[in-house]
N, C-alpha and C positions, 0 to 999 in steps of 0.2 A: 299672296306671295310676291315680293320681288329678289332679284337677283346682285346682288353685290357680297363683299367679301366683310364678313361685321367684326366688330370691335370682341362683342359677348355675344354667348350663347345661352341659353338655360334652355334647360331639356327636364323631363320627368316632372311634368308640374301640370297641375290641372287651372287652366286659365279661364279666367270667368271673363271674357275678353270686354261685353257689353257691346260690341258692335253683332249688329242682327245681322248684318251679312255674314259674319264669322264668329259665329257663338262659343265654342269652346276652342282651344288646342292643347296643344301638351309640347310645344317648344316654342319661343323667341326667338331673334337673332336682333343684336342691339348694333349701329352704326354712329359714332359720334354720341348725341344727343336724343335721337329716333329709334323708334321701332323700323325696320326695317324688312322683317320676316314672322310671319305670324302661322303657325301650321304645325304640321307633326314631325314628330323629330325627324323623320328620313329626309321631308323635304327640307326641316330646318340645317340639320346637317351636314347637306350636299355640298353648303354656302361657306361651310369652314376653311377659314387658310392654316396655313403654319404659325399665324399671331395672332387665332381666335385664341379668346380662354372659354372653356365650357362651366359651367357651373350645374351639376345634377339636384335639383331638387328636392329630391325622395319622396317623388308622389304630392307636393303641400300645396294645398291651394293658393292661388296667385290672385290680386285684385289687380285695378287700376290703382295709382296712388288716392288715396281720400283728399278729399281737397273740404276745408273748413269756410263757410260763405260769412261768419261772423263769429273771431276770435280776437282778442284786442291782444296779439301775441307782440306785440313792439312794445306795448307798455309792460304787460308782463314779461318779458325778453329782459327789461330792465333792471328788476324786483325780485324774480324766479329763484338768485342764489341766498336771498335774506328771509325767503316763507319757507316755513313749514305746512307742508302740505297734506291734509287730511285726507283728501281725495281717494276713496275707495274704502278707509277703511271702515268697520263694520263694529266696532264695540267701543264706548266713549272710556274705559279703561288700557283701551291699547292706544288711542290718543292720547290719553294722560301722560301716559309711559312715554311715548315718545316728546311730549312735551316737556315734562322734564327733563329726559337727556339733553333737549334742545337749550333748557337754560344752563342745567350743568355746564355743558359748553359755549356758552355767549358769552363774553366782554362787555364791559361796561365802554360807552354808554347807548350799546344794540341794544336792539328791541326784540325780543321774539313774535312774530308775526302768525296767524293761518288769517291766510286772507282769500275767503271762501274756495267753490270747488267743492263744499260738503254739504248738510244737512242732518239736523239732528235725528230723524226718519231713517237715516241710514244705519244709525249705531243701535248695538243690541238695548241697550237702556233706555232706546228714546226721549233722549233729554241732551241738554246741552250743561257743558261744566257750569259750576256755581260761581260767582265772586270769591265764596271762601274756600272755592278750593283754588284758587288761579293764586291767592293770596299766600296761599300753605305749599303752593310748590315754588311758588318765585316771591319774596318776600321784597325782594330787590331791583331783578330783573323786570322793565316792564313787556308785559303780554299784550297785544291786540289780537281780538280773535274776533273775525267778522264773519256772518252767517247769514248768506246769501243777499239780499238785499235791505233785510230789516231790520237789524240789528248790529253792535259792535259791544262786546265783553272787553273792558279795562281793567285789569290789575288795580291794587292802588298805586304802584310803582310808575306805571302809565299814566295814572290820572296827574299824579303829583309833577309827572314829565309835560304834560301836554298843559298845564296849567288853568284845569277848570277846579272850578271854586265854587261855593256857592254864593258868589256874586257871578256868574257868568251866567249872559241871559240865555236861554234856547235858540238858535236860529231859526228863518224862517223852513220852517216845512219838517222839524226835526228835533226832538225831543231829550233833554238830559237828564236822565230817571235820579232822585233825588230821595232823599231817605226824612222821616220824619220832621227833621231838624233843617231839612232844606238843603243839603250838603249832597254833592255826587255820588252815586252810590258804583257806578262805573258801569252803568247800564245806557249805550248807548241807541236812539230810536230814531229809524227812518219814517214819519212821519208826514208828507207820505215817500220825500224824497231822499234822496240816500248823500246827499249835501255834507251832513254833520257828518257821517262816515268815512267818506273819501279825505272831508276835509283835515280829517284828525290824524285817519292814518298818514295823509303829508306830512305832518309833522316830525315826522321819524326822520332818523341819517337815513342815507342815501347811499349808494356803493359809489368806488370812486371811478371812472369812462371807463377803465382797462379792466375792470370788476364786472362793470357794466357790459363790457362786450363777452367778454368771459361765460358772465350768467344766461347771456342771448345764445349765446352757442349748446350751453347745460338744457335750454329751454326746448330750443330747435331741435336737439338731441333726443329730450323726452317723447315729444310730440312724432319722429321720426318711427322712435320705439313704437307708436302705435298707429303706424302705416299710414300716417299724414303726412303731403308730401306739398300741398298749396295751399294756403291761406289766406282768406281776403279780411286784412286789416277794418275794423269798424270805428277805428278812434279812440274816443275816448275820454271821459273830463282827467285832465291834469297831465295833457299830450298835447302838448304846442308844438306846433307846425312853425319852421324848420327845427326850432333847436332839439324837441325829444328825439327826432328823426334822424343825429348825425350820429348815433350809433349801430345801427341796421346801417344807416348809406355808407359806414364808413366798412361793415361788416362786406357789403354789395362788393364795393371796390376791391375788397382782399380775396375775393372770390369762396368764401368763409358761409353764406348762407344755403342751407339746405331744407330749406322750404320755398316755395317760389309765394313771393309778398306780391297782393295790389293791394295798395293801402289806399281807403278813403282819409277824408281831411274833415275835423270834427270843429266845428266854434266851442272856444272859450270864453267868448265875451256877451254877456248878458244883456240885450239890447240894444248892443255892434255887434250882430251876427252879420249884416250886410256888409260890414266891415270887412269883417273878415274874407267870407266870399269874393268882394271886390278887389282886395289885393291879392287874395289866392289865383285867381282868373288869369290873372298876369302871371304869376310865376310859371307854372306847371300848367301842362294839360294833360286830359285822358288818355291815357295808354304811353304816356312819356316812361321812357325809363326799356328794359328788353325783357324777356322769358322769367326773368330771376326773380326782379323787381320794379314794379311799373305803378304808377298812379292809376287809381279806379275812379276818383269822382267825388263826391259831396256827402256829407253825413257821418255815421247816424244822427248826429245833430245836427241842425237846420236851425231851429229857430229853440229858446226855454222853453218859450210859450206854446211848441207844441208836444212838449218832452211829458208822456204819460208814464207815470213811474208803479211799476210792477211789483209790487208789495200786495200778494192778496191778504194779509194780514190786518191791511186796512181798507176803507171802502176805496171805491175807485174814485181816483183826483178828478173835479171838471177843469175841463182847461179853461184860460183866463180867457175874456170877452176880443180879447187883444189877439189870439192866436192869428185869426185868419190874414187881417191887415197886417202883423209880422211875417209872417210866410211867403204872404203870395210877390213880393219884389223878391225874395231871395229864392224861389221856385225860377221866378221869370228870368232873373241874372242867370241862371245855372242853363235854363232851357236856351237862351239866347246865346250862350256861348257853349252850349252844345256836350256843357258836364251832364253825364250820369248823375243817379243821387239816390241816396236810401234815408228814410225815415225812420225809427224806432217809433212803433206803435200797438201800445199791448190792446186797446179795447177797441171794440167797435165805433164808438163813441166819437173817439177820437182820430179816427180811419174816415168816417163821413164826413168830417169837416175839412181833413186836409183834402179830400178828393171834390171837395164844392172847390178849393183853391185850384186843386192840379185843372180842374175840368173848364176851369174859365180862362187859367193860363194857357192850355191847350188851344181854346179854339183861337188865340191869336200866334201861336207858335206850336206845328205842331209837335209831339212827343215823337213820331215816325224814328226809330234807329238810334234812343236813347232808352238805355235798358235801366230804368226806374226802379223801387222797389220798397216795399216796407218791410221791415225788419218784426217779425213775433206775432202781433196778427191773431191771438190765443182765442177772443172772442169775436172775430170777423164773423159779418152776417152776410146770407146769400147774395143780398145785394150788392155788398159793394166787393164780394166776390167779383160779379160782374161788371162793375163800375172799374173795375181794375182790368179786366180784361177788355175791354173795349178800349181804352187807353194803351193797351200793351203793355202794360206794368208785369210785375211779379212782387212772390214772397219768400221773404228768406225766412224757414221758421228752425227754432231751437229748442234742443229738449231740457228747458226750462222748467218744465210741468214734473219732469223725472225728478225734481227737486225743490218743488212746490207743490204740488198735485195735492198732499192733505192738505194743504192753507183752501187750496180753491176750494176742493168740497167740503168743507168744514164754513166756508162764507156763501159756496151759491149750490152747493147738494151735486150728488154723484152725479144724475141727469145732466146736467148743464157742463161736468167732465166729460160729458164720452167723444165730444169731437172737440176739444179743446187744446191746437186748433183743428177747424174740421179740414185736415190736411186731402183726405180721398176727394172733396168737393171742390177744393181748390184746383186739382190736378182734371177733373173728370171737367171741371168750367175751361178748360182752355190755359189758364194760367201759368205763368212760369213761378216753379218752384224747386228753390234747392234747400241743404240742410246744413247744421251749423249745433254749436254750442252755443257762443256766448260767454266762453271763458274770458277770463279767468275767476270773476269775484263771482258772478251769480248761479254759474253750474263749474261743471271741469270738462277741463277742456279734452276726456277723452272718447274718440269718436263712438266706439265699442255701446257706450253707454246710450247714445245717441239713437242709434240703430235698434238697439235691442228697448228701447222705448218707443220704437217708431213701428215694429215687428209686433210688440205682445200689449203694449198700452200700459206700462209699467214702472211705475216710477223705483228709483233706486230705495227705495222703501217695502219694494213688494206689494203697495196698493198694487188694483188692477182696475184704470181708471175709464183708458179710452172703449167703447162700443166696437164690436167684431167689423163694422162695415167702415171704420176709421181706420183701419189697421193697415199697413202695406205687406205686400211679401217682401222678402229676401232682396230678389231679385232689384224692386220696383222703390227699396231703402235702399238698396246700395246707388243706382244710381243719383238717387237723391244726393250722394254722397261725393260723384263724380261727374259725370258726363254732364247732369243737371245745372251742374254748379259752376260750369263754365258759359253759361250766361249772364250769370252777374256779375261776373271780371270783364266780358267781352271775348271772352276766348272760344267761342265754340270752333270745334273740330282742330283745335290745337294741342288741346290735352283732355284726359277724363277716360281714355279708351286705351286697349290695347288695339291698337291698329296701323297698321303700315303709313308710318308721314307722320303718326304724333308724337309728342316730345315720352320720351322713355321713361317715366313713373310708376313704378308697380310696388307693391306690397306681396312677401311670400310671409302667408300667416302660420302661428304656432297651432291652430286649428281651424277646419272647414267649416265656414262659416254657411256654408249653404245645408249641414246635414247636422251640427252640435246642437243638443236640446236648448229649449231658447233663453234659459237661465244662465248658461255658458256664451251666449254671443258678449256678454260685458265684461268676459273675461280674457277674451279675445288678442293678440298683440302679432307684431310682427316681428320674424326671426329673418329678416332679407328686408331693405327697404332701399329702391333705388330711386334718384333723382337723376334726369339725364342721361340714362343709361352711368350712373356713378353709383357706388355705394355708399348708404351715409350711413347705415345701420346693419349692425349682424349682430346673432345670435345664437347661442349653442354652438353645431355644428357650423354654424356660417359665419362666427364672431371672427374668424381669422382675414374675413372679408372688409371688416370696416375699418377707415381710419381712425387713430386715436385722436381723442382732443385733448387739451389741458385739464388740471384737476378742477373741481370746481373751486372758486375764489371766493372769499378769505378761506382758511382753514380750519374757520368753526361754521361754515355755511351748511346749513340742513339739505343740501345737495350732494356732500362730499361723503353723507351719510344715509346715505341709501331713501330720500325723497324722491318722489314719484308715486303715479296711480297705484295703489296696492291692491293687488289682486284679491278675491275673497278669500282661498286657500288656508293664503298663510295667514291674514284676518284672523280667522275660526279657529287656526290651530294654537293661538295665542292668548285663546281667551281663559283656559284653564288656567293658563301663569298670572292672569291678574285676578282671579277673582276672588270676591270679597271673603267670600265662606271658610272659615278656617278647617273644619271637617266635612267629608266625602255626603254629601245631599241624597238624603232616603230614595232621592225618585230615579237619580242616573250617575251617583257617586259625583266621579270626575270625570266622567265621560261627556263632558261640555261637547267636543265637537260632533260627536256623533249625535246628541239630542239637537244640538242646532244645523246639522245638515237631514234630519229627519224629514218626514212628509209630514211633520206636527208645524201649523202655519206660525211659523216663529215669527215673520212679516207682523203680523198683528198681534199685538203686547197682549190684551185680553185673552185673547185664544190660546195664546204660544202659556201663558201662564197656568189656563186652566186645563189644558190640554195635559200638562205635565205636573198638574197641582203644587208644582214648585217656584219659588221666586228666590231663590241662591243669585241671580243675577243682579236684582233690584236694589242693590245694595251697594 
């Protein structure tokens, strides 16, 4: 407790405060930017003036704000109001459905985009659309539809747009599926690298700055919706440092962002990564910038040649003989001037060779009070578990698995899933570890989903993948989510807490996430989301609390149109209106949702099929 006159009050709330010295309350008192009062309501209330406002909870559990340790939300910030976003939903006919409205309403010469965030695991059909149906609903319009990092679906509209032919050669590392006669068939393949993907979807328009800002605010707004409240930027290919950047700084300045950004700084340049580094060194340093938006440091890209690309579709990439001698000056620039730095690194493999560089770099400079870190880490072995902790490093890991998790077991067998990564090892070696998505393209960016993989071992498919002894509690995922996470911005004991001196973040959820069965934590959202002691989000009862923003821009943008993570609910209750069967199915009529929220393992196509001897779905 301390003593002053606050700004806000919230009262009637069960607070999961995450400081061990003060584990729960059930009132706030906000001051400026700060918590300022942490305890029960009588104490909190003593503290009221005549220009508190009180805000009564009604009992709902209160978090810290979530903070995201690896989200590329600048570059999606950008692109947010031109995708269509599949994210959450659960039947590849209620995609369709919405994909057509999406082209009904487009203009020539947009593109309709889903540029991942989903999984075909996800949807009752287990399959992803055809060509010829991408064909039959937009004959005109082109479609790109990318599916997590292996693949991208072309319209022929698209193909004819983006001008591959059957003279156009493959790129390295990347595959143009071609039909008999040689000619594109609009099947595009990360091979192993997702190059040809990124590269294509570039080629679309662009929104025009004031679109652009517009759509970062629609973005910031969603992510707000699900009690996210900080985010550490990881870059990104086709985000050049400064020019992608004067959209958020211009956002900074208007006082417009409500998420608090540290952004790292990613090379673009393919054997001038040193380059790059060395005039970045000069502009900016670590921690430049205040509370809102501040620089974090190097990466996820460092060097090509150490970039392992996470397709378990295909075998694991060896990195080129060249890694080591490209890294280790651009390790040693970073360490010598004193940049943090995070690597993207999915295998082991390729985790020992950069730490043969970090560990030589080291003994001539040492690491001491540079918070390092590799980013995914899925098949980290014990040892360089400890190779990392002896350096001081850490891992930022993301529930990437929640939407690759069959590719892995279907290439290395359930066994070699159940610590995949072995997150309980990581934490129980001394390690710093926080948690993240990885949105936009290769999962979605909503936390909920995160947790509730980190909680049951469970990919958004309903495999059930990780081992009981990989699993966290509640408790011990949620910090991963907070308090954890403010080590790899640099911020520890500045935010991630409800406690007295830190910056005023909290999430009031639409349900308790410490008591909801554990199929409901990904369903999870927030009805109160404060930044700074500010409101940036309400809902229901509390929507009277948030400020409005503008609509979303243009006025065919699949944001203006109710885009966003889609809860399962209405998912399920949607699936009767698409489905194929013209008359009522001998085994459950049209009582679609009630067979598919049964305790019949609908998760799994084979079981869910002969469990109910009916396949009205498969169609």
């Amino acid at each position: 407790m301390t003593a002053s006159t606050p700004d806000l009050i919230l009262v009637n709330g069960k607070f999961a405060t995450l400081d061990r010295a003060n584990p729960q309350a059930d009132a706030v008192a906000l001051t400026g930017a700060t918590f300022t009062a942490v305890g029960t309501r009588d104490e909190v209330m003593r503290l009221a003036g005549s220009g508190t406002k009180v805000i009564d909870l009604q009992g709902r559990r209160v978090i810290p704000g979530l903070i995201d340790s690896h989200m590329h939300i600048i570059r999606g910030g950008l692109n947010y109001n031109m995708e269509l976003r599949w994210d959450g939903v659960r039947s590849l006919a209620d995609a369709m459905r919405m994909l057509k409205d999406q082209v009904d309403r487009t203009p020539a010469p947009q593109w309709v985009r889903v540029v991942g965030g989903f999984t075909e695991h996800q949807f009752a059909e287990k399959r992803l659309p055809t060509i010829d149906e991408l064909n039959a609903i937009a004959p005109d319009t082109p479609v790109f539809i990318l599916h997590l990092y292996d693949r991208a679906i072309l319209n022929g509209a698209a193909l004819r747009t983006v001008g591959y032919t059957k003279d156009t050669p493959n790129p390295p590392g990347g595959e143009i599926v071609r039909d008999a006669s040689g000619n594109p068939t609009g099947l595009l393949l990360a091979k192993p690298n997702a190059t040809i993907l990124y590269a294509t979807l570039a080629k679309g328009p662009k929104l025009p700055p004031e679109y652009q800002k517009n759509s970062t605010r629609h973005f910031m707004r969603e992510v707000n919706r699900l009690g996210v409240t900080g985010v550490i930027d990881a870059g990104g290919g086709f985000q050049n440092y400064p020019e992608d950047y004067s959209i958020i700084e211009e956002l900074h300045r208007e006082g417009q962002l409500t998420v608090r950004l540290a952004y790292n700084l990613f090379t673009q340049k393919p054997k001038a990564e040193l380059a790059d580094f060395s005039q970045w060194v000069k502009q900016v340093s670590p921690g430049q910038g205040d509370d809102v938006y501040r620089h974090n440091g190097a990466g996820e890209m460092l060097v090509y040649t150490a970039a392992d690309f996470e397709d378990f579709r295909v075998e694991r990439p060896e990195m080129p003989p060249s890694m080591e001698t490209d890294l280790e000056p651009v390790v040693r620039l970073l360490a010598e001037n004193r940049w943090p730095w995070r690597l993207h690194a999915t295998y082991d493999e390729t985790i020992s060779r950069a730490l043969d560089v970090y560990e030589k770099v080291a003994k001539d400079i040492p690491f001491d009070g540079l918070n390092w870190f590799f980013d995914h880490a899925e098949t980290i072995s014990d040892r360089n578990i400890d190779r990392i902790a002896a350096l001081g490093g850490g891992i930022a890991v993301q529930h990437r698995m929640a939407y690759q998790g069959e590719y892995f077991v279907e290439r290395y067998g359930a066994k070699a899933a159940e610590a995949t990564p072995p997150i309980k090892k990581m934490l129980e070696k001394g390690v710093k570890v926080g948690a993240g998505t990885d949105a936009t393209r290769v999962a979605s960016y909503n936390p909920w989903v995160s947790l509730y993989w980190l909680t049951t071992g469970k990919t958004v498919g309903g495999l059930r993948m990780s081992a009981p002894g990989n699993l966290l509690d509640r408790n011990d995922a949620l910090r991963l989510w907070t308090e954890a996470n403010t080590w790899f911005s640099s911020e520890i004991g500045k935010k991630g807490q409800i406690k007295v001196g830190q910056l005023a973040d909290l999430a009031v959820l639409s349900a308790d996430y410490f008591s909801v069965p554990e199929d409901e934590i990904q369903d999870i959202t927030s009805v109160l989301t404060l930044l700074g002691g500010k409101v940036v989000y309400g809902d229901g009862d509390f929507g009277g609390y948030a400020p409005e923003i503008p609509p979303a821009m243009p006025d065919w943008s699949p944001a203006r149109h109710g885009v966003g993570y889609k809860s399962r609910q209405p998912q399920v209750l949607n699936v009767n209106a698409s489905c194929a069967c013209a008359t009522s199915c001998g085994v459950h009529g049209h009582a679609h949702t009630r067979a598919w929220m049964s305790s019949v393992p609908a998760s799994d196509e084979s079981g869910f099929w002969g469990a109910l001897g009916c396949s009205c779905w498969a169609f």
